[in-house]
C-alpha positions in Angstrom: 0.0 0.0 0.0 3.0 2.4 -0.4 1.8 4.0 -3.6 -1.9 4.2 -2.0 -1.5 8.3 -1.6 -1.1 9.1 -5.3 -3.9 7.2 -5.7 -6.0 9.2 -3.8 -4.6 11.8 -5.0 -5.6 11.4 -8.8 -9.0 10.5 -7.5 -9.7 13.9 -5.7 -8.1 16.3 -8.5 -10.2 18.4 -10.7 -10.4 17.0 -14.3 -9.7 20.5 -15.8 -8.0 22.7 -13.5 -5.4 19.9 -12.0 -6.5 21.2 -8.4 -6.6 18.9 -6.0 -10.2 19.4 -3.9 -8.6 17.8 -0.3 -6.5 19.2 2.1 -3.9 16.9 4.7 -6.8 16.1 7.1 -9.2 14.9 4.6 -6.4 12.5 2.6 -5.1 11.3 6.4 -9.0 10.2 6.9 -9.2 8.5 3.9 -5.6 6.6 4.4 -6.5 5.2 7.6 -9.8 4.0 6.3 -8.4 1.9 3.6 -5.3 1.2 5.3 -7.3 -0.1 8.4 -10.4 -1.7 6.2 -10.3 -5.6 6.4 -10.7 -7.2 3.0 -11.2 -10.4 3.8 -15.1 -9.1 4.9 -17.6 -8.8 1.7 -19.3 -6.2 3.6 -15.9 -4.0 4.1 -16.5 -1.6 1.0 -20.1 -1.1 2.0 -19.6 -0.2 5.5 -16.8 2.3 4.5 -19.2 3.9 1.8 -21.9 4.3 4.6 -19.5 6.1 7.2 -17.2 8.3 4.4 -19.3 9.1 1.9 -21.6 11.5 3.4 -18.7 13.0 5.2 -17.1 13.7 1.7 -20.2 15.0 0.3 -20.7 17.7 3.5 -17.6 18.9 2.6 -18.4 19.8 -0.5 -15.4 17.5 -1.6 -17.8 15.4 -4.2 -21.2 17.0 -5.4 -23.2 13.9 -3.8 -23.1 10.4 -2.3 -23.3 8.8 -5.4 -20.2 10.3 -6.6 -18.3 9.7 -3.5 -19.2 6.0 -3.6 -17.7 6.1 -7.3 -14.5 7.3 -6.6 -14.5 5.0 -3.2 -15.2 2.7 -5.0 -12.0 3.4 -7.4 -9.7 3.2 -4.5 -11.1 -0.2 -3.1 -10.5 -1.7 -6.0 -7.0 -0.4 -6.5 -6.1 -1.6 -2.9 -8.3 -4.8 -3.1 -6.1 -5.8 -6.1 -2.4 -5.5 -4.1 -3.7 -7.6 -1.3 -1.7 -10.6 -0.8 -4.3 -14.2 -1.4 -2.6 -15.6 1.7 -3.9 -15.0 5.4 -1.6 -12.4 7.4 0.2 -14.0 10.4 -1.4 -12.4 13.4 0.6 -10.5 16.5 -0.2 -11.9 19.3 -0.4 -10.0 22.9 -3.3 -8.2 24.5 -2.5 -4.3 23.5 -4.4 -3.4 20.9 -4.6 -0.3 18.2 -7.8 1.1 20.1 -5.3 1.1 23.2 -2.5 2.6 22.3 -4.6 5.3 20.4 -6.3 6.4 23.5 -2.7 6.3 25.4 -1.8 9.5 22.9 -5.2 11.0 23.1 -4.8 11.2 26.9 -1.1 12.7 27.0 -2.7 15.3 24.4 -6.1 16.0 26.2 -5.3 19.2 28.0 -3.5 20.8 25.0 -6.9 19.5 23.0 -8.8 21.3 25.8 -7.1 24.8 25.0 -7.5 24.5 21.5 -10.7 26.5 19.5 -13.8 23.7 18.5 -13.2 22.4 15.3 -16.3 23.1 12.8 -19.1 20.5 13.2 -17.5 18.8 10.0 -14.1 18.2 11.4 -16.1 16.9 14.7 -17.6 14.7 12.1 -14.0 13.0 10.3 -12.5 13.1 13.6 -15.2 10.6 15.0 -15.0 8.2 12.2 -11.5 8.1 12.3 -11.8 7.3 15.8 -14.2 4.4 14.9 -11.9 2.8 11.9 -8.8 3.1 14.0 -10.3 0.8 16.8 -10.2 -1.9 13.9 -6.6 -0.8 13.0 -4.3 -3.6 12.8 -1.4 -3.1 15.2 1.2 -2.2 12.6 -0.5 0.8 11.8 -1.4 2.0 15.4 2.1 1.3 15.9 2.9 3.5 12.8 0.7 6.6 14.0 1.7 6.3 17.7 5.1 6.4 17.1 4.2 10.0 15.5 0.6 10.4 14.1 1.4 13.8 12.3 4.2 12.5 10.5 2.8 8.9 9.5 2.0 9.6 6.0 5.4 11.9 5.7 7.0 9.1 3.4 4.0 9.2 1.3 3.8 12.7 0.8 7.2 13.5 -0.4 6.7 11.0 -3.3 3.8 12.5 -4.2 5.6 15.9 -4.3 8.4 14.4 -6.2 5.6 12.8 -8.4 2.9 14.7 -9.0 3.3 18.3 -11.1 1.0 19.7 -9.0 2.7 19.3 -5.9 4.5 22.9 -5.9 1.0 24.6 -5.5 0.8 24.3 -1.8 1.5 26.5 0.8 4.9 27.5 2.2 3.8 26.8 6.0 4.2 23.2 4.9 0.6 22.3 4.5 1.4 19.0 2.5 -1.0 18.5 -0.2 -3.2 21.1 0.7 -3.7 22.7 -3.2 -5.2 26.1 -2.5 -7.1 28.1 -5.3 -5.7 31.4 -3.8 -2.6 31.4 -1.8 -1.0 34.3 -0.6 2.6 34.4 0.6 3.8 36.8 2.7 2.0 39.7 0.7 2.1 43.7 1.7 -0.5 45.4 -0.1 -0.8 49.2 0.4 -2.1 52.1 -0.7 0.0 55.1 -1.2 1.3 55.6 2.3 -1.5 53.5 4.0 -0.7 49.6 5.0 -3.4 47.4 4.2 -2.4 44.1 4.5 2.0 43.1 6.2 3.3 40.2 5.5 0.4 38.1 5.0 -0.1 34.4 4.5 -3.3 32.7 4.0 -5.1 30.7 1.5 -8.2 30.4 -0.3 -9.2 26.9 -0.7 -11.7 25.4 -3.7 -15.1 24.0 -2.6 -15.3 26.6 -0.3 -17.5 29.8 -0.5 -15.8 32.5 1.8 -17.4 36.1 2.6 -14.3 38.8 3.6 -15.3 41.3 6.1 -13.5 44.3 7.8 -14.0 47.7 8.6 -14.2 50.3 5.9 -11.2 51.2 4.3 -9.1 48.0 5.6 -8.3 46.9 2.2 -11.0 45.0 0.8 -11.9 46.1 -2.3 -8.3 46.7 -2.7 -7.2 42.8 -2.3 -9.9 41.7 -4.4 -8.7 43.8 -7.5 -4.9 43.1 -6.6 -5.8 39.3 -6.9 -7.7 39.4 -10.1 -5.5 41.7 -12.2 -2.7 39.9 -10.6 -1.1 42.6 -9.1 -0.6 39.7 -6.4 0.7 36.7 -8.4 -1.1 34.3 -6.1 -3.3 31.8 -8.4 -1.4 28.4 -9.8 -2.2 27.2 -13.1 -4.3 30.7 -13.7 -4.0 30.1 -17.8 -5.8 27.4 -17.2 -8.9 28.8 -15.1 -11.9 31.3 -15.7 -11.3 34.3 -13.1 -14.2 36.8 -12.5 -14.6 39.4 -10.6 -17.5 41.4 -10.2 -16.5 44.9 -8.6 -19.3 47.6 -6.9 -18.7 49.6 -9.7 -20.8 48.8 -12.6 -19.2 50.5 -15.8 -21.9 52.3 -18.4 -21.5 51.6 -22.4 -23.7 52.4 -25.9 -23.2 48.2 -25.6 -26.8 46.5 -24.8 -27.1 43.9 -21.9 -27.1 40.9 -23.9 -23.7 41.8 -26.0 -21.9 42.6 -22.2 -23.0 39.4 -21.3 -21.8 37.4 -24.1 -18.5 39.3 -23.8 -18.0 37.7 -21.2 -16.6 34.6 -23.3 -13.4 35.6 -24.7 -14.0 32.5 -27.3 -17.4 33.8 -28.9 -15.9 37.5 -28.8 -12.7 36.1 -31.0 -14.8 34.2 -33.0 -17.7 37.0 -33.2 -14.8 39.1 -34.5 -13.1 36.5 -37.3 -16.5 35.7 -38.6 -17.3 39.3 -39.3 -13.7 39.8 -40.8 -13.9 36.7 -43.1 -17.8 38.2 -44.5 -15.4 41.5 -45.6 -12.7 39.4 -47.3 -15.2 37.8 -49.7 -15.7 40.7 -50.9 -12.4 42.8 -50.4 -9.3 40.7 -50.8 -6.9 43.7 -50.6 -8.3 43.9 -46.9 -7.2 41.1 -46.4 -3.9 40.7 -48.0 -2.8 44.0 -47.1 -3.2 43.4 -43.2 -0.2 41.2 -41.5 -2.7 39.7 -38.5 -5.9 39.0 -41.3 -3.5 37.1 -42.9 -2.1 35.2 -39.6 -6.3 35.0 -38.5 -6.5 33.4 -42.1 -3.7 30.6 -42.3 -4.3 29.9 -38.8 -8.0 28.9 -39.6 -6.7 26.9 -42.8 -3.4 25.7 -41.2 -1.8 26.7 -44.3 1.3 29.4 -44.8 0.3 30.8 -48.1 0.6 34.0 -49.4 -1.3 35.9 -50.9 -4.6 34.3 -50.2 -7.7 33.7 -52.8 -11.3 33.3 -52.3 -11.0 29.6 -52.0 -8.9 30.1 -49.0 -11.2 32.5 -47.3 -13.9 30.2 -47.7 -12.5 27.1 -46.7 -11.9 29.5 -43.6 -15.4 30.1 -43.4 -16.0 26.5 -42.8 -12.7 25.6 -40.6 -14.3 28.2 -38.2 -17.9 27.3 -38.6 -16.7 23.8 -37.7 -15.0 25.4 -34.3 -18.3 27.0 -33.4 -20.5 23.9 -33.5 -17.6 22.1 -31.3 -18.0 24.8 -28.8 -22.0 25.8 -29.3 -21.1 29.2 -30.8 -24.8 28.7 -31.7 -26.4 28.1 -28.9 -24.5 30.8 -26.7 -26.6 33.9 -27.5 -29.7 31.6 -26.1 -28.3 30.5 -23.4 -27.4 34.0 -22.3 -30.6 35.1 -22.6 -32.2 33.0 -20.5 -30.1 34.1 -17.3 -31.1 37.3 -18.1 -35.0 36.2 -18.6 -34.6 34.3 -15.1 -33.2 37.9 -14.3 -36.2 39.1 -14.9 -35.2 41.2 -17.7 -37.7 41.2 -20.9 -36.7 40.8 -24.2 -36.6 44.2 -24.5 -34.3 45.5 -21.8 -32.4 42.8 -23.2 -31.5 45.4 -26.1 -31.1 48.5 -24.3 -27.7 49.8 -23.2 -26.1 49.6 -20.0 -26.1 53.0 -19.4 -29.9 53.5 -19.4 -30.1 50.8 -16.5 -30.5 51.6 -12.8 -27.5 50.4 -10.6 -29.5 47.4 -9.1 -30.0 46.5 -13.1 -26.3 47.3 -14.0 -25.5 44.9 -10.7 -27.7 41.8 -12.6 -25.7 42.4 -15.8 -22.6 42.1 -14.1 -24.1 38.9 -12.0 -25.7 37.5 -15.0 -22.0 37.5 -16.9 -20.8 35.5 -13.7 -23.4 32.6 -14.3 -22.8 32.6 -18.4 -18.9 32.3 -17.8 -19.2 29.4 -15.1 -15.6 30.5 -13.5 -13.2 28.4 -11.3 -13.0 31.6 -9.0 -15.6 34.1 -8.7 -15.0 37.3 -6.3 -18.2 39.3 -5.6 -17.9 42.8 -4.4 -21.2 44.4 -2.6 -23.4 42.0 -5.0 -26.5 43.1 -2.5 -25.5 46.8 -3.0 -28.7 48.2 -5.5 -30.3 45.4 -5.5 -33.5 44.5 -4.4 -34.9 42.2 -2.4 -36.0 39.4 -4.9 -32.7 39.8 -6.7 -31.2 39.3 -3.6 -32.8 36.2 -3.2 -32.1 34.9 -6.2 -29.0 35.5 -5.7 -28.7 33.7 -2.5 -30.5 30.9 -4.3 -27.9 31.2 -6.8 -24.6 31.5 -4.2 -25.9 28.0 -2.5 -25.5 25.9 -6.2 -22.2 27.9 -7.2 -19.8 25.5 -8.7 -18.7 23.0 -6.1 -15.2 22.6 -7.1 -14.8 26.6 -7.6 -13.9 29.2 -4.9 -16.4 31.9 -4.4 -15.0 34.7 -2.2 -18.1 37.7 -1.3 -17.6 41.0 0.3 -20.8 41.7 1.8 -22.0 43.3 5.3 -25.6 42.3 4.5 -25.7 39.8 7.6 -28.8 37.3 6.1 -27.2 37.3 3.1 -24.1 36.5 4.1 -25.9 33.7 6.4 -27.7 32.2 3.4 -24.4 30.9 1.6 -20.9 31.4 3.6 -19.1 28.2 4.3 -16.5 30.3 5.8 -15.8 33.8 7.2 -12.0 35.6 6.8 -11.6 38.7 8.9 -9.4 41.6 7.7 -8.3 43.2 11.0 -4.9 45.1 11.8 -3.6 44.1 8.5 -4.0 40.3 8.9 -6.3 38.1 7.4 -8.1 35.1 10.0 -10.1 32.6 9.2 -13.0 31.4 10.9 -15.3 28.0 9.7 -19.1 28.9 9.4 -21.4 31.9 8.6 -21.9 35.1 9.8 -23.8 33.9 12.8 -21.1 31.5 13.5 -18.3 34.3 13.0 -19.9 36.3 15.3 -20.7 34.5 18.4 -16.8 33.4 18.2 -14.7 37.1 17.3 -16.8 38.0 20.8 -15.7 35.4 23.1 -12.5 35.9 21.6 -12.3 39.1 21.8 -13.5 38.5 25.7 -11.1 35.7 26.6 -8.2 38.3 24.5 -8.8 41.0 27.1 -8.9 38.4 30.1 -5.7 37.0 29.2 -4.5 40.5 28.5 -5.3 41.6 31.9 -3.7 38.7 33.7 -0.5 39.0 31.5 -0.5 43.1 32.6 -1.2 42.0 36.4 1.6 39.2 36.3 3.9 42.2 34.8 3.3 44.9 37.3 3.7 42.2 40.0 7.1 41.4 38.1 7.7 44.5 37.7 7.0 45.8 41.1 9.4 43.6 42.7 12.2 44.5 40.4 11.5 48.1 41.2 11.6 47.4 45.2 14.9 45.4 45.1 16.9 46.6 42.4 19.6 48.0 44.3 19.7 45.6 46.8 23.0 43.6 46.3 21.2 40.5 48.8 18.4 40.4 46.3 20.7 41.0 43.0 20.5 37.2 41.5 16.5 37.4 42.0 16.1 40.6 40.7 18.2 39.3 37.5 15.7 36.1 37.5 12.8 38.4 37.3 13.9 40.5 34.7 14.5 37.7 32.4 10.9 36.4 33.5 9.6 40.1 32.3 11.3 39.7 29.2 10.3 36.7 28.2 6.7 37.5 29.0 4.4 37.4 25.9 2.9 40.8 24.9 -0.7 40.4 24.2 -2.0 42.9 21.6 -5.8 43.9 21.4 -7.2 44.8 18.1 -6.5 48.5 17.2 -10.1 49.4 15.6 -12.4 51.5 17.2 -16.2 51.2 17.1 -17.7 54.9 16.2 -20.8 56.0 17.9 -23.3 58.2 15.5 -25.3 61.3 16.9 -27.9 62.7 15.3 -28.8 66.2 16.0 -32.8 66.3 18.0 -35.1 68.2 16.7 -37.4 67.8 19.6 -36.9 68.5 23.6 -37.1 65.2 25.9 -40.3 66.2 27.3 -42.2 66.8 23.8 -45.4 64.7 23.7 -46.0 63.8 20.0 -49.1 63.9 18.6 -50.9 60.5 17.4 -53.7 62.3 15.7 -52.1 65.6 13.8 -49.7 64.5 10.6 -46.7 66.7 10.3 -46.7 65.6 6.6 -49.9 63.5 4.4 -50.5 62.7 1.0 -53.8 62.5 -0.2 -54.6 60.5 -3.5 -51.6 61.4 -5.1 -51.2 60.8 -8.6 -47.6 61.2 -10.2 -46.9 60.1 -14.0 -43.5 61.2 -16.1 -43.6 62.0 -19.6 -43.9 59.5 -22.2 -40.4 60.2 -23.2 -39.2 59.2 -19.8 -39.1 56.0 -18.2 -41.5 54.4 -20.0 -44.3 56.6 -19.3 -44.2 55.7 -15.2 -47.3 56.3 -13.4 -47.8 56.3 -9.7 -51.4 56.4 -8.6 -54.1 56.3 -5.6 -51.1 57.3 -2.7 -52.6 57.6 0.5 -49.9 58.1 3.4 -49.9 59.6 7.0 -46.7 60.7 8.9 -46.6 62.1 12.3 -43.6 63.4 14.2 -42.2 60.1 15.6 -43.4 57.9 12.8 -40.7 55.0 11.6 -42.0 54.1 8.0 -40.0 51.4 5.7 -40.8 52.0 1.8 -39.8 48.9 0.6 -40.0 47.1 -3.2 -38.8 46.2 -6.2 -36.1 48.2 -8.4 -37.8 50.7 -10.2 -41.1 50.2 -8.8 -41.0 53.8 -7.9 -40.1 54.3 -4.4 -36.9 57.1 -5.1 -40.4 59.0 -7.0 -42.2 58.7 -3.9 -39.6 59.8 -1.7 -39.6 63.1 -4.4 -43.1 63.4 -3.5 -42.5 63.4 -0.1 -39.6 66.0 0.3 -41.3 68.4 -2.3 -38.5 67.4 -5.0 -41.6 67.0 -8.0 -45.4 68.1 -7.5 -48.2 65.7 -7.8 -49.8 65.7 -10.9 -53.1 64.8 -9.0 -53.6 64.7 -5.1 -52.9 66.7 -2.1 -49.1 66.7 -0.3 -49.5 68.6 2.9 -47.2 69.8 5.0 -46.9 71.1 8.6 -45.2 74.2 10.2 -43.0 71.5 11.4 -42.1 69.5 8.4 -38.2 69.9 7.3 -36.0 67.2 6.0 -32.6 66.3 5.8 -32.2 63.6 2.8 -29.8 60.8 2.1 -30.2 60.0 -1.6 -28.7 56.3 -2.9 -26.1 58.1 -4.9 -25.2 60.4 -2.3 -21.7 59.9 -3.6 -22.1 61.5 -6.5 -22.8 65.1 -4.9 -18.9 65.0 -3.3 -16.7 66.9 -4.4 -13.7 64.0 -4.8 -11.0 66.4 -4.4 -12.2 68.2 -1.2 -12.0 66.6 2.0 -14.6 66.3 4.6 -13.5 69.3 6.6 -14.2 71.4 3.3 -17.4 70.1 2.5 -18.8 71.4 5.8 -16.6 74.3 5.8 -18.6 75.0 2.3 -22.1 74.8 4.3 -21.2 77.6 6.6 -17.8 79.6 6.4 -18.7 81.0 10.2 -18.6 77.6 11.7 -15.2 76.8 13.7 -12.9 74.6 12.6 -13.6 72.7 16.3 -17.4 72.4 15.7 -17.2 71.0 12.2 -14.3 68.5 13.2 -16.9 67.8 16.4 -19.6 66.8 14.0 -18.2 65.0 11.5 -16.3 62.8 14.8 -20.3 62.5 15.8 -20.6 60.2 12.3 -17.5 58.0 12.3 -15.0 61.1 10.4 -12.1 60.7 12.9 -8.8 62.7 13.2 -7.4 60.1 10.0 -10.1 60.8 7.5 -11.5 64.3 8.2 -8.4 65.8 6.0 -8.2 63.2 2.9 -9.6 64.0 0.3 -13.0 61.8 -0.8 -11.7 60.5 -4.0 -9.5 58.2 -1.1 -12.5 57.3 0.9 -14.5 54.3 0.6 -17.7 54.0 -0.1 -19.1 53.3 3.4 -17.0 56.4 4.7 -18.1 58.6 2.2 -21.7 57.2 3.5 -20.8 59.1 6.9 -19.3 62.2 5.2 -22.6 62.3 3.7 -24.5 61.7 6.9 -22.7 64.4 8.5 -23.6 67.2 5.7 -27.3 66.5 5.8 -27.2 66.9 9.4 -24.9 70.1 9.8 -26.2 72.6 12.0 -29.9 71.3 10.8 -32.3 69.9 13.6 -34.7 68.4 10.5 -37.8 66.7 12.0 -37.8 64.1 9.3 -34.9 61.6 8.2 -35.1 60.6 4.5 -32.6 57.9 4.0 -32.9 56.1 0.3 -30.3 52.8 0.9 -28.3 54.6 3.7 -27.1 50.5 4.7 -25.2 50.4 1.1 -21.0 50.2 1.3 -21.4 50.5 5.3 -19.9 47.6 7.3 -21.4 46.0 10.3 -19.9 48.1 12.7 -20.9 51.8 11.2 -24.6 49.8 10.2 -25.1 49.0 14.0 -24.3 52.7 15.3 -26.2 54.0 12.9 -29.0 51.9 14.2 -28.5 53.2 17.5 -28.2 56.7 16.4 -31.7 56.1 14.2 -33.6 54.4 17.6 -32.2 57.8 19.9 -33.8 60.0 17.8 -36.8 61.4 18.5 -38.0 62.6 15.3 -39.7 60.7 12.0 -38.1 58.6 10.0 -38.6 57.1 6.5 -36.1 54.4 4.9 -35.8 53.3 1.8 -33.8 49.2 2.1 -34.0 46.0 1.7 -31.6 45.1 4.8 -34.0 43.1 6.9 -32.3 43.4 10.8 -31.8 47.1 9.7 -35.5 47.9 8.7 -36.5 45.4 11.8 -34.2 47.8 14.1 -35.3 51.6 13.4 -38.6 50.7 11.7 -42.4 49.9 12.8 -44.4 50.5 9.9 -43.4 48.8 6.4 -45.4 50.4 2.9 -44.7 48.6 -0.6 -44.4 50.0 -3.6 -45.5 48.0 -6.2 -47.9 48.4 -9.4 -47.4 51.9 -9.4 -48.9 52.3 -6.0 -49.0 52.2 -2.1 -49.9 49.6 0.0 -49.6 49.0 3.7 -47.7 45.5 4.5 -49.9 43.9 7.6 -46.3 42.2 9.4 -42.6 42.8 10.0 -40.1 42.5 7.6 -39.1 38.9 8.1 -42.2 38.1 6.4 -42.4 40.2 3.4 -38.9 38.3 2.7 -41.2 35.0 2.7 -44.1 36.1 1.1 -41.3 36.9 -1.9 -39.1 33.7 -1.0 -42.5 32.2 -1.9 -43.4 33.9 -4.9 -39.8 33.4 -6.1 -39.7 30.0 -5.8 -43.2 29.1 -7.7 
């Protein structure tokens, strides 16, 4: 059975990529199984099938039971075949392999004890390999006692010396861990800012990892740098499809269905050369006279001649009409539009250009090219951002199928999102990257008891210092006491200096625009609309109508306006505000009606080369320089942002430089915030939750960010067929009613 690890090996590599799909752990599993299994017994292969396969399957190592059992099934064979036909001579004695396991499991048990859970999968292979190993022969307990993490050493240097694969693993000394993305002591920065020092992690296939951090810890910044290669850290990358699907959707004259299908580099080439070879049919001087239509040419024909004739342009007509049908040239352009269709675009916003799109429409071109191109490794950045909430449960629906031998790697602070598909969380924090097994949820509950037991072992180090440290300080110059003053100080040296994490949670305020004892009224609207009626021209947008809206708010009123993309809720927040007039209908406002208004593309209205300072300088040239750096530190802008200019912010800080203009020496009595949850991470979303349930007057939201509406809302409206409707429940179930919708 020495050659049994390059078996396994070849069984668990990806047929096109060469990317082997198991790390150390899983091929040590599925050593010991076979090494262990007793051959003799007709019901040995079964019994393996019943306890591994599943296990493999979990793990998104094989894409079901069925084809775990296949490849299981490989192996058996292969090791059936080298058994010898004669019986083994047994060793006698009363140890057995059970025994001298649980000998090393007790020596190790109170280092286990210290150690982090492992995932529920790993709890999962570690009790199987506990119940094959009790059937171990005594050889091979012998074998792993003797040093269980270097059993299979022997092994695993021939397959390095054997396989051409081998030198894609990591530096740490993983073995045959083959990592999509591995990064090897990488510094990313930008300009004089650190991002990432001296990092080393990897990415692994079958895995689908969501990257958080604060904003402006790098990101964004490492996505970019790993797909344009900046960071040379994918093996075998001629060989792979790599997408990545940035926040920022580009606009073109192009229409959806052509940015889609340019997705494919093969139909765009062979777009191009059939449209080339229809001008040469007609024009051979076009052709003749051009150096690379003449390469395009013999290539097709695999023929150096010179100069070329009709007959060679059309028997390169047929050698590339013979490469389309062999990879369904054809069939592409429907295939294409039947994402989109499931997109829900019609046929006809199939045709229009990109630029006429909304940004939630731009983000389902960009999505929908993802799903054409089937990649290896797909990085998503802000999918959720503009989108609404049925896309974004497609798109969950979507995530959960993604290729099972790929690597999907999300930035997203969308929590139930995130929940829906993670298998994994890495966190970006003081400029390393950690990994943690599970969703958000998962992430979450173990960062804070980290974080907790951090700061108790901090606090015991910084006692057992000052105690050190104390006694050094009373007998230093006392020659009795020299030799144990000398002891102590190499004691202080050697102590361990345990560092907390340097990020700072911000805390928003918003300015009130009430005194605590105001009693608001529940029967007097500051603001109504009465059987409002709105319609564009026919020229724009279709012709949009908005009809029959009815809607109340008083002066502590928490409304949600939620729907689909351009179902017309950014109209109805015009209406609201006084931006457009009714073409029908009353809006009535109050003595006490003012607004401050965060619009989705609040971005947009920044000056990029100003910083935050000047943009509130620019609001009120009396204001001192101490009261506008006062306010923007009330929304996040500390001492390290309030002088860069915007064009270096990111998007969820330019969301508080925003916040903090529309709230500038203003004491507005209604919040209007269109999508104010896009770009922000978890940290900024939850104070700006807080900062939303402290104040004291009304509030109407525009998102699709369920514990966000849930938080700072208690009324929920839809906007759908062009009018208003009140939603009787919360907004965990207007996501189901739509889940339900979606799914029929």
């Amino acid at each position: 059975m020495d050659n049994l690890t390059p078996t396994i090996i070849k069984s668990f590599t990806h047929p096109q990529t060469q990317q082997l799909l198991i790390d150390d752990f899983i091929l040590q599993y599925i050593q010991t199984a076979f090494i262990s299994l007793d051959y003799s017994s007709p019901t040995a292969l079964s019994e393996l099938i019943q306890s591994a396969a599943p296990i493999l399957t979990s793990l998104d190592v094989t894409a079901s039971e069925d084809a775990a059992s296949d490849i299981l099934q490989e192996i058996y064979d292969y090791c059936a075949a080298l058994q010898p036909q004669t019986n083994q001579a047994q060793i006698s004695g009363t140890f057995s392999a059970a025994a001298i396991l649980q000998k090393e499991a007790d020596i190790n048990q109170k280092y286990l004890e210290k150690q982090a859970p492992r995932d529920l999968q790993k709890q999962k292979l570690e009790y199987s390999l506990q119940k094959i190993a009790e059937k171990q022969q005594i050889s091979t307990a012998k074998r792993i006692k003797n040093g269980k993490n270097s059993a299979f050493t022997e092994d695993i240097q021939m397959l390095k010396s054997a396989t051409p694969n081998a030198n894609a693993t990591a530096s740490s000394g993983a073995g045959v861990i083959s990592a999509a993305v591995e990064l090897q002591n990488v510094t990313l920065a930008f300009g004089a800012n650190i991002l990432l020092e001296n990092v080393s992690f990897q990415f692994h296939y079958g895995h689908r990892y969501c990257l958080v951090a604060r904003n402006g810890a790098g990101k964004s910044s490492l996505l970019r740098s790993i797909f344009s290669n900046e960071i040379h850290c994918i093996a075998n990358r001629e060989k792979l499809k790599v997408l990545y699907v940035s926040q920022e959707v580009p606009s073109t004259d192009d229409c959806v269905i052509d940015v889609v299908l340019a997705a494919d580099d093969l139909y765009v080439l062979q777009s191009k050369q059939q449209k080339l070879l229809e001008l040469f049919i007609d024009d051979l001087d076009l052709l003749n006279n051009n150096s690379e239509n003449v390469k395009m040419v013999q290539s097709l024909i695999q023929k150096d001649i010179v100069p070329l004739t009709d007959e060679h342009v059309s028997d390169a007509i047929n050698a590339l009409f013979e490469q389309q049908n062999e990879t369904n040239y054809n069939t592409k352009r429907a295939s294409a539009a039947k994402i989109l269709t499931g997109l829900m675009f019609s046929q006809g916003m199939q045709g229009k250009a990109t630029k006429e799109l909304s940004g939630g429409w731009k983000m389902r071109v960009a999505l929908a090219r993802a799903l054409f191109t089937e990649p290896d490794i797909l990085m998503l950045d802000e999918p959720t951002n503009n989108l609404d909430l049925l896309a974004t449960i497609w798109l969950e629906e979507w995530l959960k199928n993604f290729n099972q031998k790929g690597l999907l790697i999300v930035v997203s602070h969308d929590i139930s999102f995130i929940d829906s598909y993670a298998t994994d969380v890495v966190l970006l924090t003081d400029k390393q990257l950690k990994h943690y097994s599970g969703n958000y949820s998962t992430f979450a509950k173990n960062r804070s008891n980290e974080l907790i037991n951090l700061e108790k072992v901090k606090s015991r180090e910084d006692d057992r210092r000052a105690h050190i440290q104390s006694f050094i300080d009373r007998f230093r110059f006392n020659a009795k006491r020299a030799s144990l003053v000398q002891s102590r100080l190499k004691a202080l040296n050697k102590l361990a200096v345990v560092e907390l994490s340097t990020e700072k949670v911000e805390c928003f305020n918003f300015p009130q625009p009430y005194p605590e004892e105001f009693s608001h009224s529940t029967t007097e609207p500051i603001l109504e609309l009465k059987n409002v009626e709105f319609a564009y021209s026919q020229e724009k947008l279709g012709g949009f109508k908005i009809k029959n809206v009815n809607l109340r708010v008083f002066s502590d009123s928490r409304i949600a306006l939620c729907g689909a993309n351009a179902a017309g809720k950014s109209t109805l927040l015009k209406l609201i505000t006084g931006h457009v007039r009714p073409t029908s209908g009353e809006v009535n406002f109050s003595n006490q009606a003012s607004f401050a208004i965060f619009w989705q593309h609040h971005a947009d209205q920044l000056d990029l080369d100003a910083t935050p300072f000047d943009h509130l300088r620019k609001i009120n040239q009396q204001a001192l320089e101490g009261e506008i750096r006062a306010h923007l530190g009330d929304f996040g802008v500390g001492v390290t942002l309030v002088d860069q200019i915007c064009r270096t912010l990111s998007g969820g800080q330019k969301t508080r430089v925003s916040l903090a203009l529309l709230t500038f020496r203003s004491r507005a009595r209604i919040l209007v915030l269109d999508e104010p949850t896009n770009h922000v991470d978890v940290e900024t979303k939850q104070a700006l939750t807080e900062a939303l349930q402290a104040y004291n007057g009304a509030v109407i939201i525009v998102s699709h960010d369920g514990p966000f509406v849930n938080a700072v809302t208690d009324e929920i409206r839809i906007v759908e067929q062009g009018t208003l409707r009140e939603f009787d429940g919360g907004f965990d179930e207007y996501r189901e009613e739509l889940r339900k919708g979606y799914k029929k």
